[in-house]
ROBAGU-945103 format. One record per residue: residue number from 0; x negated, y negated, z of N, C-alpha, C in turn. Coordinates in pm, 1 decimal, padded with zeros to 6 digits, m for minus. Each point is the difference from the previous one (the first is absolute). Example, Ala and Ser with C-alpha at 12.3 -4.5 7.8 and 13.67 -1.06 7.14 Angstrom:
BEGIN
+-----+----------+----------+----------+----------+----------+----------+----------+----------+----------+
|  nr |      nc1 |      nc2 |      nc3 |     cac1 |     cac2 |     cac3 |      cc1 |      cc2 |      cc3 |
+-----+----------+----------+----------+----------+----------+----------+----------+----------+----------+
|   0 | m01319.0 |  00569.0 |  00780.0 |  00089.0 | m00119.0 |  00000.0 | m00090.0 | m00120.0 |  00000.0 |
|   1 |  00035.0 | m00105.0 | m00072.0 | m00082.0 | m00119.0 |  00006.0 |  00077.0 | m00109.0 |  00073.0 |
+-----+----------+----------+----------+----------+----------+----------+----------+----------+----------+
END
This chain:
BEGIN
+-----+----------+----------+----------+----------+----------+----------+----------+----------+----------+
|  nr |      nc1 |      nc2 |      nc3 |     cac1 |     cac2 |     cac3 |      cc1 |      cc2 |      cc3 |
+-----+----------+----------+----------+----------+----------+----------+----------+----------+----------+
|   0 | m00084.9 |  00117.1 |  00000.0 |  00084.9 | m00117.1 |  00000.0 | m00089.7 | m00123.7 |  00000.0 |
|   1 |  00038.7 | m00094.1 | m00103.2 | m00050.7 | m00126.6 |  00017.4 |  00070.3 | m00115.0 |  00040.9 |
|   2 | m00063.1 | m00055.2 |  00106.4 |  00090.0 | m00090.6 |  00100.1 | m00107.3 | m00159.6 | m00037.2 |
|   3 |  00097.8 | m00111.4 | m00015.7 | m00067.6 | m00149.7 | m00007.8 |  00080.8 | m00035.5 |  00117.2 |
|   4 | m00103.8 | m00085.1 |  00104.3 | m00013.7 | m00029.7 |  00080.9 | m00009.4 | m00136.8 |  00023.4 |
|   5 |  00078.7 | m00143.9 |  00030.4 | m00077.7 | m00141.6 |  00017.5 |  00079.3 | m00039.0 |  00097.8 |
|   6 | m00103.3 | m00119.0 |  00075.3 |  00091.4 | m00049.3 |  00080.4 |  00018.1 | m00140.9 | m00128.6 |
|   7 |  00081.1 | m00068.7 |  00052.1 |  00154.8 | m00070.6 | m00057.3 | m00074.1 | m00132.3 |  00042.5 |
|   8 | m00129.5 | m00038.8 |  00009.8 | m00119.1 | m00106.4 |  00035.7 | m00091.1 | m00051.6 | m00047.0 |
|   9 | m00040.1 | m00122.3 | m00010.5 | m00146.7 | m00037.3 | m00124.3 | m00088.1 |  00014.9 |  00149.8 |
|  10 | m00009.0 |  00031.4 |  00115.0 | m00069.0 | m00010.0 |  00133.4 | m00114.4 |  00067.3 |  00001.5 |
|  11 | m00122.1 | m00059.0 |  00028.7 | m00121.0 |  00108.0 | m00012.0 |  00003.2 |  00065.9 |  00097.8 |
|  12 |  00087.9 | m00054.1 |  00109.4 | m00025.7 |  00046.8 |  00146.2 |  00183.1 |  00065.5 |  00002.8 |
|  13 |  00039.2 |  00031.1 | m00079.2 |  00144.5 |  00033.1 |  00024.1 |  00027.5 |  00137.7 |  00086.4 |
|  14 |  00053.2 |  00012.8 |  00089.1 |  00096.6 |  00040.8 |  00099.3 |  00065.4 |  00141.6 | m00063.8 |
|  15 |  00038.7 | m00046.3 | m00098.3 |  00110.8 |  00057.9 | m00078.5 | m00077.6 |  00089.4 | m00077.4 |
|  16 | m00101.2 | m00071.4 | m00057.6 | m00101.6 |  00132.3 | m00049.6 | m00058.1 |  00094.5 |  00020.1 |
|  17 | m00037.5 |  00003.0 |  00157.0 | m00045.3 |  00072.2 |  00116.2 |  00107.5 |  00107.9 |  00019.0 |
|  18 |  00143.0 | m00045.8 |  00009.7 |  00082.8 |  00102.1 |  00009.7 |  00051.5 |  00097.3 | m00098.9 |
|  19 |  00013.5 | m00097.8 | m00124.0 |  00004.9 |  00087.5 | m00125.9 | m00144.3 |  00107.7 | m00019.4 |
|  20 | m00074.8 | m00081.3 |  00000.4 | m00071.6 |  00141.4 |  00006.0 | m00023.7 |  00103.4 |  00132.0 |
|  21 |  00029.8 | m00019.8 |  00123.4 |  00066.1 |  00105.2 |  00061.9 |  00043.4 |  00114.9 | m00043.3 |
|  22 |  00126.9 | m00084.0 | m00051.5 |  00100.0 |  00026.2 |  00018.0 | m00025.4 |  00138.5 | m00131.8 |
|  23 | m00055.7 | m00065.3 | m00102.1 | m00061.0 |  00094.9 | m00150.0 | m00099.7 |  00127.3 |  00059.0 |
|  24 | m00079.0 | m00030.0 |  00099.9 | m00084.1 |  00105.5 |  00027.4 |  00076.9 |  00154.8 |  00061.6 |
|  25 |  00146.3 | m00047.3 |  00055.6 |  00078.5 |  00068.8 |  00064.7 |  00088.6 |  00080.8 | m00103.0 |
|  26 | m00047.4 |  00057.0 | m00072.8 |  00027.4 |  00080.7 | m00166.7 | m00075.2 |  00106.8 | m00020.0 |
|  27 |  00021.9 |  00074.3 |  00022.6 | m00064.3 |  00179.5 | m00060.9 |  00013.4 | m00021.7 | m00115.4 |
|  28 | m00150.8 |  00023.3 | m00040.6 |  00027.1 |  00089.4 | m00191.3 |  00026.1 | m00137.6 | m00071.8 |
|  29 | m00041.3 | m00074.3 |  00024.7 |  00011.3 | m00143.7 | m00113.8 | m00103.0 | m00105.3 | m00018.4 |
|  30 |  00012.6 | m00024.7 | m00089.5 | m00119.9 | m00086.6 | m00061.1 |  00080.7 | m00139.1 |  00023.7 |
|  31 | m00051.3 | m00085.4 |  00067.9 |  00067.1 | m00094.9 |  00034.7 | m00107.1 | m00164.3 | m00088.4 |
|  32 |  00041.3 | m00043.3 | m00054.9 | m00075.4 | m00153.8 | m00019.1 |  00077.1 | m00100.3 |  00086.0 |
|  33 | m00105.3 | m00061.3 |  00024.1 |  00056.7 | m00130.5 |  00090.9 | m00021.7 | m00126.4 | m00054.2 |
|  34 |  00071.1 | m00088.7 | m00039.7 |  00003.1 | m00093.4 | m00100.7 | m00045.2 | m00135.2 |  00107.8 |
|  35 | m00033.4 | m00051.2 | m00063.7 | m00053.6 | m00151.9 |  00067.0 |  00079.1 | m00089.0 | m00095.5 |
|  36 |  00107.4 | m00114.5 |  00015.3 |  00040.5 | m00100.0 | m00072.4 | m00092.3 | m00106.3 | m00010.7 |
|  37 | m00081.6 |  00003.8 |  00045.2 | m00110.1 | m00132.0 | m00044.1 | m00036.7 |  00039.4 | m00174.7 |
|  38 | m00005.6 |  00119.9 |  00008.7 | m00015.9 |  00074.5 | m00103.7 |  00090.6 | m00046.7 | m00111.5 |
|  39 |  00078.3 | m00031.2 | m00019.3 |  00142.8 | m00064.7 | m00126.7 |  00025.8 | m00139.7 |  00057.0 |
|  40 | m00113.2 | m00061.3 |  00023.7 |  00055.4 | m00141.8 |  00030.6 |  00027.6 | m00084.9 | m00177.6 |
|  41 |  00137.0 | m00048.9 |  00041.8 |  00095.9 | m00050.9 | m00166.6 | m00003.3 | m00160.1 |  00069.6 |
|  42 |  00037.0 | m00057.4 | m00171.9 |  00037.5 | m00106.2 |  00036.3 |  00152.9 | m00016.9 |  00063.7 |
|  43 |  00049.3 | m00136.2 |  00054.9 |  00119.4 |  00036.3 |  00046.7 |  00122.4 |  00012.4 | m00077.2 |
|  44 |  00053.3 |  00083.2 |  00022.8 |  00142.0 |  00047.2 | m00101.4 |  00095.0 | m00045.6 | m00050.4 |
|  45 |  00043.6 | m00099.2 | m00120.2 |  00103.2 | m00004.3 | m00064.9 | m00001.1 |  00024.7 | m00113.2 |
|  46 |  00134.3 | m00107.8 | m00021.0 |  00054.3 |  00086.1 | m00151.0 | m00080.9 | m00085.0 | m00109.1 |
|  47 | m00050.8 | m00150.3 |  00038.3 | m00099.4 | m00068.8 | m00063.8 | m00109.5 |  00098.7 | m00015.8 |
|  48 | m00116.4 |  00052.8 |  00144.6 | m00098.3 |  00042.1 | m00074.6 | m00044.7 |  00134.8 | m00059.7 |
|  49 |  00196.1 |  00082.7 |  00039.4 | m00004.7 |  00152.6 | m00102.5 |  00040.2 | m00054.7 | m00123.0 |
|  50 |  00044.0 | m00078.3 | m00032.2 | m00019.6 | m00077.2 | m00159.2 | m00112.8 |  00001.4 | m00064.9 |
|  51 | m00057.2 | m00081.2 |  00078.7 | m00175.7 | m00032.8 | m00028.7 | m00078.4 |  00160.9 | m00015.0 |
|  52 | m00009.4 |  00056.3 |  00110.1 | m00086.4 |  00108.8 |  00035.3 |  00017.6 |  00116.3 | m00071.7 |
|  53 |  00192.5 |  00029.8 |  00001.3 |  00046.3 |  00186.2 |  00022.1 | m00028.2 |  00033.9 |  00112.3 |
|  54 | m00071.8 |  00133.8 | m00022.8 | m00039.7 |  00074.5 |  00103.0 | m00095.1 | m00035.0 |  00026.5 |
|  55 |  00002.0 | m00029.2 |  00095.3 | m00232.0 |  00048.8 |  00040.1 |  00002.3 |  00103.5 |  00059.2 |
|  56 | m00131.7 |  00039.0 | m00096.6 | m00006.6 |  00096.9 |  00040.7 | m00041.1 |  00095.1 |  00109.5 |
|  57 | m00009.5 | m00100.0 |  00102.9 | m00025.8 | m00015.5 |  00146.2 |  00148.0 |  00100.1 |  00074.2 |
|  58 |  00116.7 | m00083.5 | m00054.5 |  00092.9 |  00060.4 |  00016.3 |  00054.4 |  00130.6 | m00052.8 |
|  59 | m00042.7 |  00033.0 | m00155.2 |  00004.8 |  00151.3 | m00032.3 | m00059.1 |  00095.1 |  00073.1 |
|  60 | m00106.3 | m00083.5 |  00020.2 | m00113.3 |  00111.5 |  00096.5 |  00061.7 |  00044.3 |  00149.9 |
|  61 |  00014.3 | m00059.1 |  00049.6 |  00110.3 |  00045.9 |  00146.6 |  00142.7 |  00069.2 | m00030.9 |
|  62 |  00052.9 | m00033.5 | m00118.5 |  00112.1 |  00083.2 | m00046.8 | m00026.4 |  00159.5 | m00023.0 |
|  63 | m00145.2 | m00039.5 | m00058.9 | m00065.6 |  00130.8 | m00067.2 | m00051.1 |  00132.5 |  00099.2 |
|  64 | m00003.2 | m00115.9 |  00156.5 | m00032.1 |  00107.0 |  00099.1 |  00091.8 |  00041.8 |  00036.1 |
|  65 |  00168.2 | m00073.8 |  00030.8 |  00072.5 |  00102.9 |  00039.6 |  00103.8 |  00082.8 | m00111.2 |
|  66 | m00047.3 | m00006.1 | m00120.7 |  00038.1 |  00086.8 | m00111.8 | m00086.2 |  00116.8 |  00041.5 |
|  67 | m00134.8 | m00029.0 |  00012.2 | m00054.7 |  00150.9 |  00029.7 |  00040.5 |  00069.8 |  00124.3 |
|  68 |  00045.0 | m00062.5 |  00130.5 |  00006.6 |  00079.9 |  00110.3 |  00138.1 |  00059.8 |  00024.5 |
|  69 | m00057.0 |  00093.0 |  00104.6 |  00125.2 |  00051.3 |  00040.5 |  00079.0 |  00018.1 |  00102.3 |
|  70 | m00056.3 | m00133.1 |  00094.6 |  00106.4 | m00042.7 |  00089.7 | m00123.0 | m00157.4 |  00057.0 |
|  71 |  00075.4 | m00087.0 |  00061.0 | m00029.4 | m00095.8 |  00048.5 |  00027.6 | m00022.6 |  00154.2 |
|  72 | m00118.4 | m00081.5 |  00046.6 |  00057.8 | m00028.8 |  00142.8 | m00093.8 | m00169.6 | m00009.2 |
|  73 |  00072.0 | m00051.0 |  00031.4 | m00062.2 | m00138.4 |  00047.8 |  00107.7 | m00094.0 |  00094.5 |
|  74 | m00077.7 | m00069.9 |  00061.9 |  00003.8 | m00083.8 |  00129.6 | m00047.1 | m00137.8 | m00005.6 |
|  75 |  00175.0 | m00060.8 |  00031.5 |  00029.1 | m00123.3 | m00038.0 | m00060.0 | m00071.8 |  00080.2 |
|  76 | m00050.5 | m00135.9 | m00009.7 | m00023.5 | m00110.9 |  00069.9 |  00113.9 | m00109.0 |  00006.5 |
|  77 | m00015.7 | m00047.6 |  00136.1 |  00127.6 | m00108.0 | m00046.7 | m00068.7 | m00114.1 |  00048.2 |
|  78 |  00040.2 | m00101.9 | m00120.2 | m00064.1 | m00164.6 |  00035.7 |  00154.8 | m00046.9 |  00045.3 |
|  79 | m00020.5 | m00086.1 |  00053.5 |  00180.1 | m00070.9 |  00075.1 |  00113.4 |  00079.1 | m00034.9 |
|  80 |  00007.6 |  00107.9 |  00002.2 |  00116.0 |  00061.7 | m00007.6 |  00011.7 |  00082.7 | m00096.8 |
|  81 | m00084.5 |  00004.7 | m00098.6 |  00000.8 |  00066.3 | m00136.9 | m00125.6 |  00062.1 | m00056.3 |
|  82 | m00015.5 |  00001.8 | m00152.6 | m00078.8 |  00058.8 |  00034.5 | m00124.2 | m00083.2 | m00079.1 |
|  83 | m00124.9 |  00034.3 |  00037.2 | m00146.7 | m00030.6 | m00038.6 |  00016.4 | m00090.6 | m00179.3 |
|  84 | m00055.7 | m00064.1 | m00029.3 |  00018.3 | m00079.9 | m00127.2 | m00066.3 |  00085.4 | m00122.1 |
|  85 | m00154.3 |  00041.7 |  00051.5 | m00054.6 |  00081.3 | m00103.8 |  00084.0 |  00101.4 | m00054.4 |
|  86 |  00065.1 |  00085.1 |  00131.3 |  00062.8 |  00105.3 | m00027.8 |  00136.4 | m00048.4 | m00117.7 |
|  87 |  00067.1 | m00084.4 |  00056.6 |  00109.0 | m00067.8 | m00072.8 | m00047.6 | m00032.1 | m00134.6 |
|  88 | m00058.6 |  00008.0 | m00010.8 | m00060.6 | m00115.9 | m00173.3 | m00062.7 |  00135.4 | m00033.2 |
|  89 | m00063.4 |  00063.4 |  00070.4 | m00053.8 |  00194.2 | m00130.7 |  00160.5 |  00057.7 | m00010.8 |
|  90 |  00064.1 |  00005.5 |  00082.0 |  00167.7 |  00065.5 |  00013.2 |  00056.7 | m00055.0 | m00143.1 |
|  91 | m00014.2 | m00121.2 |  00012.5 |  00127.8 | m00075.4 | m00064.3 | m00139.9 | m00011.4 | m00172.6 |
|  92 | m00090.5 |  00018.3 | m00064.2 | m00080.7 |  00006.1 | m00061.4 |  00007.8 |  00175.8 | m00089.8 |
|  93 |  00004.8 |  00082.2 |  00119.4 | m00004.1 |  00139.7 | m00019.2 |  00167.9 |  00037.8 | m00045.0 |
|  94 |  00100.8 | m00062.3 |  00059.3 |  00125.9 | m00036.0 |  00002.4 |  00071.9 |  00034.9 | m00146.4 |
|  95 | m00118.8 | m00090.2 | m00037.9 |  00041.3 | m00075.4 | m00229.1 | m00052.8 |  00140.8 | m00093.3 |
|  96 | m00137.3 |  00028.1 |  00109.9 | m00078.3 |  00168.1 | m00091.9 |  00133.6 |  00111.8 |  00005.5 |
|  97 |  00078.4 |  00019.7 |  00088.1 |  00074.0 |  00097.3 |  00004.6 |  00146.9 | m00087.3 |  00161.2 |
|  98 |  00093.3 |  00028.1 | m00091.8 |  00081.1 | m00090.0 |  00156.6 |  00046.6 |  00097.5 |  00107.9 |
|  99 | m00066.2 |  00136.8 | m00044.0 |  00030.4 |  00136.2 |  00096.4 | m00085.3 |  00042.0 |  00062.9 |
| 100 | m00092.2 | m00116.8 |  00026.0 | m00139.0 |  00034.3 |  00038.9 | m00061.7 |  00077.1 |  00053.7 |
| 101 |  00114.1 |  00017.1 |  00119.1 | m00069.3 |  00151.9 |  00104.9 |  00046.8 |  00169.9 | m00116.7 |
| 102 |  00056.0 | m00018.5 | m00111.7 | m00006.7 |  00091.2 | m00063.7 |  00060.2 |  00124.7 |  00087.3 |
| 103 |  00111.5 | m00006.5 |  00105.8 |  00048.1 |  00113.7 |  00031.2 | m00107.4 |  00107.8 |  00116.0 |
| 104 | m00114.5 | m00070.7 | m00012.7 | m00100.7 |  00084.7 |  00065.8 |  00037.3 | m00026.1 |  00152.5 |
| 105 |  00011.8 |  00131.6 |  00080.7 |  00032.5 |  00002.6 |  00120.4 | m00131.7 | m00093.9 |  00114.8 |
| 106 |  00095.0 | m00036.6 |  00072.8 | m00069.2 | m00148.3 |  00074.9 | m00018.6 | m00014.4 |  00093.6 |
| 107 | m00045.9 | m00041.9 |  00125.1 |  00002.0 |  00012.0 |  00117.0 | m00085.0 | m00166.8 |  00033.6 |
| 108 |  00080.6 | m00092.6 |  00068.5 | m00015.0 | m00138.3 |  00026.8 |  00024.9 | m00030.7 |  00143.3 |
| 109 | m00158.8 | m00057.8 |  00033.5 | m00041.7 | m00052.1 |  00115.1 |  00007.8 | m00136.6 |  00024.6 |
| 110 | m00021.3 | m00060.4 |  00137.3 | m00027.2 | m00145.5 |  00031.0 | m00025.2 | m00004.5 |  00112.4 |
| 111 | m00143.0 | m00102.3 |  00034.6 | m00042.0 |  00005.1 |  00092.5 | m00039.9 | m00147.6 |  00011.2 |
| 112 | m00004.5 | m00119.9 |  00154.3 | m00030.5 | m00108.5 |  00048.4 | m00059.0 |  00038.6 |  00117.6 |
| 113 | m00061.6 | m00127.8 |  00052.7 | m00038.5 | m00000.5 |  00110.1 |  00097.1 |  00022.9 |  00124.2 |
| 114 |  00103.0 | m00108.6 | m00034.1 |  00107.4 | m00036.2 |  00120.0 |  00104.2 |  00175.6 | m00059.3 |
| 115 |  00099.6 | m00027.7 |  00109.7 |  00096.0 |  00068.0 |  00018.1 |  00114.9 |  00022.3 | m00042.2 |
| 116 | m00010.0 | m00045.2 | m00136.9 |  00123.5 |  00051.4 | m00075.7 | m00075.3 |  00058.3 | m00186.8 |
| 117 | m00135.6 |  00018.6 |  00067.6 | m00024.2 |  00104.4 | m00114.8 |  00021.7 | m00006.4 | m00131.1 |
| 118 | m00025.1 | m00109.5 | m00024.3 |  00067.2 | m00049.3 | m00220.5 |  00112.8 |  00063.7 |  00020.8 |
| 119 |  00079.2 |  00001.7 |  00062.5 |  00153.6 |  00059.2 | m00005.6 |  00053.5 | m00049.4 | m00135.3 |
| 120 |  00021.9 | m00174.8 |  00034.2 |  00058.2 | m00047.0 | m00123.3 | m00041.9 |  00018.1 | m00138.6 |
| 121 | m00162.0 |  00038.4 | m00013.3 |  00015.4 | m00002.1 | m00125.0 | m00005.8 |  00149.6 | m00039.9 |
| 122 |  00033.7 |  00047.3 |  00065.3 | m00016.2 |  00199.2 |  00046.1 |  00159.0 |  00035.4 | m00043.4 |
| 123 |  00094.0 | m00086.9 |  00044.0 |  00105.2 | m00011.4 | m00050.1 |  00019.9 | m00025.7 | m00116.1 |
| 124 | m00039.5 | m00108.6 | m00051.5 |  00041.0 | m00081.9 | m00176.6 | m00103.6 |  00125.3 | m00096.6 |
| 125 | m00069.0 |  00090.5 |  00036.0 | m00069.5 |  00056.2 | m00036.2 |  00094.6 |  00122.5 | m00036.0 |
| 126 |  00048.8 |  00073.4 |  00104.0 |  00071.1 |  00117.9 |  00033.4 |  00147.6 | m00027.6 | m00122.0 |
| 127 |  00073.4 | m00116.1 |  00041.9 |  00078.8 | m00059.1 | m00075.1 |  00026.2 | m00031.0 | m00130.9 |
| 128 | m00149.4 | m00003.7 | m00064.5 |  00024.1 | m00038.1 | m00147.6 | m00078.9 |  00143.3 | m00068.8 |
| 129 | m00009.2 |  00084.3 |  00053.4 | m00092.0 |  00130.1 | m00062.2 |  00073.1 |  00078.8 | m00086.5 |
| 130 |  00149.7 |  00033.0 |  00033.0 |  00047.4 |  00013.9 | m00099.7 |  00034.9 | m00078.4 | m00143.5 |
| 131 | m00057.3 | m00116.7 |  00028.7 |  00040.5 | m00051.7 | m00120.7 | m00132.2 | m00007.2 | m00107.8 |
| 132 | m00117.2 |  00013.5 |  00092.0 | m00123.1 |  00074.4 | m00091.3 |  00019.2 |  00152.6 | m00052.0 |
| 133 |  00059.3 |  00046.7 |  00068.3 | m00033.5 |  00142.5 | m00006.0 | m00074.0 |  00079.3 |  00045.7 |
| 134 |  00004.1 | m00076.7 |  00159.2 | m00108.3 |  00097.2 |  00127.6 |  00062.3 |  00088.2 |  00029.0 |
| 135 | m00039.4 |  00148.8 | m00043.6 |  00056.0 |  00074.5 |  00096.7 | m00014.5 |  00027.6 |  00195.5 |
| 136 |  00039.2 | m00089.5 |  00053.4 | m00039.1 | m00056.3 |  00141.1 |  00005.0 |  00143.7 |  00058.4 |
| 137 | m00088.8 |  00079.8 |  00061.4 | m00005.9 |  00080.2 |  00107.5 |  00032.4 | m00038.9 |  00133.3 |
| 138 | m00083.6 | m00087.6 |  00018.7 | m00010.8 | m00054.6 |  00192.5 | m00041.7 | m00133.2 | m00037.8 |
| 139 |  00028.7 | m00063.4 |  00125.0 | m00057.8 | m00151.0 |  00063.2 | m00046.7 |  00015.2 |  00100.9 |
| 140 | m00086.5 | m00101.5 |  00048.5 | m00019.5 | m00003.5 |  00154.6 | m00081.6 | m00117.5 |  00011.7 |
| 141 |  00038.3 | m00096.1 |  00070.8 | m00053.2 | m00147.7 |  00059.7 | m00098.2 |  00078.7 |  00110.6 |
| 142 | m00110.9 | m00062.8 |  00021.1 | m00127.5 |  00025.6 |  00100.7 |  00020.8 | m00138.2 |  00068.1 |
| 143 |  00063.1 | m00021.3 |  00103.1 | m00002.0 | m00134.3 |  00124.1 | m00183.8 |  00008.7 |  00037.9 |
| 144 | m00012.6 | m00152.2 |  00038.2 | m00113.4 | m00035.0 |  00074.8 | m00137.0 |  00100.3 | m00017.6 |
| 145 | m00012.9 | m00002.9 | m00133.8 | m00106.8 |  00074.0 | m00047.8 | m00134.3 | m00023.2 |  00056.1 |
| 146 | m00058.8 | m00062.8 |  00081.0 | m00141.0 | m00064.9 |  00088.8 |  00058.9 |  00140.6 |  00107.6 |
| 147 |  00096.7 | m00015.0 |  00030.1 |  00012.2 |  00109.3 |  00126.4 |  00042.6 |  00163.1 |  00018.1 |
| 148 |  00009.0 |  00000.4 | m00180.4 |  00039.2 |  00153.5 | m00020.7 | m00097.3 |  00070.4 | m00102.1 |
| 149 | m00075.6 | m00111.0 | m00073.2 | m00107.8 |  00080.2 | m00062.2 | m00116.7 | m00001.7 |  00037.1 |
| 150 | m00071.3 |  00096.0 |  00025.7 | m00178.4 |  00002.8 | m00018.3 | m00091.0 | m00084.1 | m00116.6 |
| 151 |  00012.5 | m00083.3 | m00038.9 | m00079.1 | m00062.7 | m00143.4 | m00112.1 |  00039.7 | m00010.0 |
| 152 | m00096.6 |  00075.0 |  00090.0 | m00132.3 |  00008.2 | m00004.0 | m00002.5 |  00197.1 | m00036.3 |
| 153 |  00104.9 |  00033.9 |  00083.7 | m00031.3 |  00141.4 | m00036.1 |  00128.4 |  00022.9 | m00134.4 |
| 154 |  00092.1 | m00125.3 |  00031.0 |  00144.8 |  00047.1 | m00169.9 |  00095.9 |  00100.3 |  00068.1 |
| 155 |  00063.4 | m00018.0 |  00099.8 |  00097.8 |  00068.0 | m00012.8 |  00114.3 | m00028.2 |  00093.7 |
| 156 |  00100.4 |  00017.3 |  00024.8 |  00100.3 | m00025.3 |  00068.3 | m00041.5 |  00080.9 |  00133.8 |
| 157 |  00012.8 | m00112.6 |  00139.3 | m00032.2 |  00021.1 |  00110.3 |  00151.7 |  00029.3 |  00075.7 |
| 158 |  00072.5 | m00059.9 | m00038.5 |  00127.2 |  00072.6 |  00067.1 |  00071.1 |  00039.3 | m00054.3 |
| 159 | m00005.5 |  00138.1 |  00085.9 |  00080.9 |  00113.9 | m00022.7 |  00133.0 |  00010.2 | m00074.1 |
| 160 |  00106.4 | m00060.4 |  00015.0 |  00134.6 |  00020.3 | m00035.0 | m00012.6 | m00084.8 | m00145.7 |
| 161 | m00084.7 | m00073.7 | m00031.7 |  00015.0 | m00068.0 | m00122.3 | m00061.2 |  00060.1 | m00092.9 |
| 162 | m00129.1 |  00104.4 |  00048.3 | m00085.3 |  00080.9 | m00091.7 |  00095.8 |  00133.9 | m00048.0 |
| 163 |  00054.4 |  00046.8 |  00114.4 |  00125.1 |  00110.0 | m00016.3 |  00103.2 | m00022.9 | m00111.6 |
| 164 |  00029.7 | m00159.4 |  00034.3 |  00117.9 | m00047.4 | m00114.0 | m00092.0 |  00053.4 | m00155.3 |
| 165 | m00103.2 | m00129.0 | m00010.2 | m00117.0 |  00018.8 | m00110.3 |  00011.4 |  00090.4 | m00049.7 |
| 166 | m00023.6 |  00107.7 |  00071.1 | m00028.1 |  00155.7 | m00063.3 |  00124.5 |  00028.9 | m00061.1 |
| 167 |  00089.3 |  00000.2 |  00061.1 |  00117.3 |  00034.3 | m00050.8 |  00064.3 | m00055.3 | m00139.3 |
| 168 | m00036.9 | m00113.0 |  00019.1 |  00031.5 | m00112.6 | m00136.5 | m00058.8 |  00065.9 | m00157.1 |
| 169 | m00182.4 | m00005.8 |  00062.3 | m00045.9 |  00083.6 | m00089.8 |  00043.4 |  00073.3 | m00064.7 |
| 170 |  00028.7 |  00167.6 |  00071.5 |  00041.6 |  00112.0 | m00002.0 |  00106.0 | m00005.0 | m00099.9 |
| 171 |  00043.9 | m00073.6 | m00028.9 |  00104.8 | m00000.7 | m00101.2 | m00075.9 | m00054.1 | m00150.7 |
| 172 | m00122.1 |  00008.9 | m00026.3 | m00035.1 | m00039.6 | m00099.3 | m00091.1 |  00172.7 | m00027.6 |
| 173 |  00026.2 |  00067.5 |  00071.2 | m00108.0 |  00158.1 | m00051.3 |  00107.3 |  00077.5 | m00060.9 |
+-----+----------+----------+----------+----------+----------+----------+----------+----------+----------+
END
């Protein structure tokens, strides 16, 4: 099984990336890539500069990774309530390459903050619009107050009942 992996962040230091890939290592039997969005940095998205541009092929290329895989997990960031801009502008870029983007490939979507409500909100608008990509959504799961539940130095979920959830979330992608 081939699984693409990103967190939902242009962050060198992202949170979210730490958990997505966790969260990816927690997979028997799969070849997992872990995508970096710094990696498809676009100009910003309209209908002016897909006039100008088309595609870039910045944006085929991230389309092109989850055409090849065969399931996805990534983990949202939320800026004021929503979600990350980079992520928004490769989404809405990758959007025009195919408007089914997640291609049906079975999914599993995270979110993780510092404070205590865990990118809920944008964990929500996430969960919410997947059918209209064509995520096949397995599981969700918001990670609250991530400084106090993950290890960053050793990578892994330090408390118990959220790593249990984790696993479980996973588990639906084997």
């Amino acid at each position: 099984m081939k699984v693409i992996a990103f967190a939902a962040s242009n962050s060198k230091k992202s949170i979210n990336k730490q958990l997505v890939t966790y969260a990816a290592s927690l997979l028997e039997d799969a070849q997992v890539e872990v995508l970096d969005l710094n990696d498809y940095e676009l100009p910003l998205f309209s209908v002016d500069k897909e006039e100008e541009l088309g595609q870039p092929q910045l944006a085929q290329d991230f389309v092109a990774k989850i055409t090849a895989s065969d399931a996805l997990i990534i983990s949202f960031a939320e800026h004021n309530g929503s979600y990350a801009a980079a992520y928004k502008n490769l989404f809405d870029w990758g959007s025009r390459v195919n408007n089914k983007i997640f291609q049906d490939k079975p999914a599993v979507f995270l979110a993780t903050s510092p404070g205590a409500g865990g990118a809920a909100n944008v964990l929500a608008a996430a969960v919410n619009s997947a059918p209209h990509f064509k995520a096949d959504l397995k599981a969700s799961l918001s990670v609250p107050s991530f400084k106090q539940n993950f290890d960053s130095e050793k990578g892994y979920l330090t408390n118990k009942a959220l790593n249990e959830q984790l696993i479980a979330a996973i588990s639906h992608l084997q």
